[in-house]
C-alpha positions in Angstrom: 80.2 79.7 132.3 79.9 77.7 129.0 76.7 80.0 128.1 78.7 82.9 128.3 81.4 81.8 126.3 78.6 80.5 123.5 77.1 84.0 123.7 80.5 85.5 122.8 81.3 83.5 120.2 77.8 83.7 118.9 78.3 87.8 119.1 81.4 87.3 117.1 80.0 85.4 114.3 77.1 88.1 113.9 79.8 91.0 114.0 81.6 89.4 111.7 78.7 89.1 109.3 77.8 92.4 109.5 80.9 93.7 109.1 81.5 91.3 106.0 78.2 92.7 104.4 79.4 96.8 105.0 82.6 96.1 103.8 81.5 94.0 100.5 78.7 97.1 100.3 81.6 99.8 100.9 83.9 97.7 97.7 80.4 97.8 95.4 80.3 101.4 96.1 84.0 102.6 95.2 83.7 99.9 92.5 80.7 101.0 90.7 81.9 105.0 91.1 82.3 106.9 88.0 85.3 109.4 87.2 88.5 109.2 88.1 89.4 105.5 90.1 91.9 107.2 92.8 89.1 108.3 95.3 87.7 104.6 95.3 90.9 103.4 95.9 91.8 106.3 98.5 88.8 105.9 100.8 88.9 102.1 101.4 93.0 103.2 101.7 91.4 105.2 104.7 89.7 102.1 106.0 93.0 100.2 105.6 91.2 97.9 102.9 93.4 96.9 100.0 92.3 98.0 96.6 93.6 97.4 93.6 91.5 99.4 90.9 91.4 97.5 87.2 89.9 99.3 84.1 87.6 97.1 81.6 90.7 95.7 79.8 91.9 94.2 83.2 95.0 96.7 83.7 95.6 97.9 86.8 95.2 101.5 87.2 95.6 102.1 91.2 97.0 100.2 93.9 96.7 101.9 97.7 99.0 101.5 100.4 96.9 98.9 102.3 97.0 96.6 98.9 101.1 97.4 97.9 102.0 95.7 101.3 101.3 92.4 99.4 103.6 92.5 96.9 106.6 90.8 96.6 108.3 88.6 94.1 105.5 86.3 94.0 102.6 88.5 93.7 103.0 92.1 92.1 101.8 94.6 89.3 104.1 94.0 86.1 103.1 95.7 83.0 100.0 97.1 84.5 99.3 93.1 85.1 98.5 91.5 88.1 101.0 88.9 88.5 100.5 85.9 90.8 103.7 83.7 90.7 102.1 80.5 91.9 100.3 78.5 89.4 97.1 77.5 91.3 96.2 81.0 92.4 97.3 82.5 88.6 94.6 80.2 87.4 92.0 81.2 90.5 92.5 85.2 89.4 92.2 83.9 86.1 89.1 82.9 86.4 87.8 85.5 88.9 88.5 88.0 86.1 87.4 85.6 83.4 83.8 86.1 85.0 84.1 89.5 86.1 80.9 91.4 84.5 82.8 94.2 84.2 85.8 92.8 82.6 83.7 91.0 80.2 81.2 93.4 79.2 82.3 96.3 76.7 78.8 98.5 77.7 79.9 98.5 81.2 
């Protein structure tokens, strides 16, 4: 009985991989896709995947449903801003957005 148990949660850990490694794939995709942000943000809406769409200044642009059900008072979109209420996690999306490629490059 142990073995079978072992082989579940070994079948878990490989489904969860793979399904880490589409999903990350399916957010490069709608990330990288030119024209107009709202079909990114649509289809991983269809997937029930949060998305909140940025352009290269850092302003958000597009929120789907999947991603509003976060907000509150402690995180929300003010000013076209993400806004992060806590001071640890400000500074974490600080950074994360300090180092995005995207954000930080003007030929992107």
């Amino acid at each position: 009985m142990l073995g079978v148990n072992s082989d579940v949660r070994q079948l878990g850990i490989e489904e969860e991989h793979i399904l880490t490694s589409f999903t990350r794939r399916l957010l490069e995709i709608a990330a990288s896709a030119r024209g107009p942000v709202t079909p990114a943000t649509s289809m991983l809406n269809s997937m029930r995947l949060p998305a909140i769409a940025l352009d290269r200044r850092g302003f958000v642009v597009d929120v789907n449903t999947a991603a509003a059900v976060v907000f509150d008072d402690d995180v929300k979109v003010k000013g076209k801003r993400l806004f992060v209420r806590d001071l640890e996690a400000r500074a974490v999306l600080k950074a994360s957005l300090d180092s995005s490629p995207a954000l930080s490059d003007p030929s992107l």
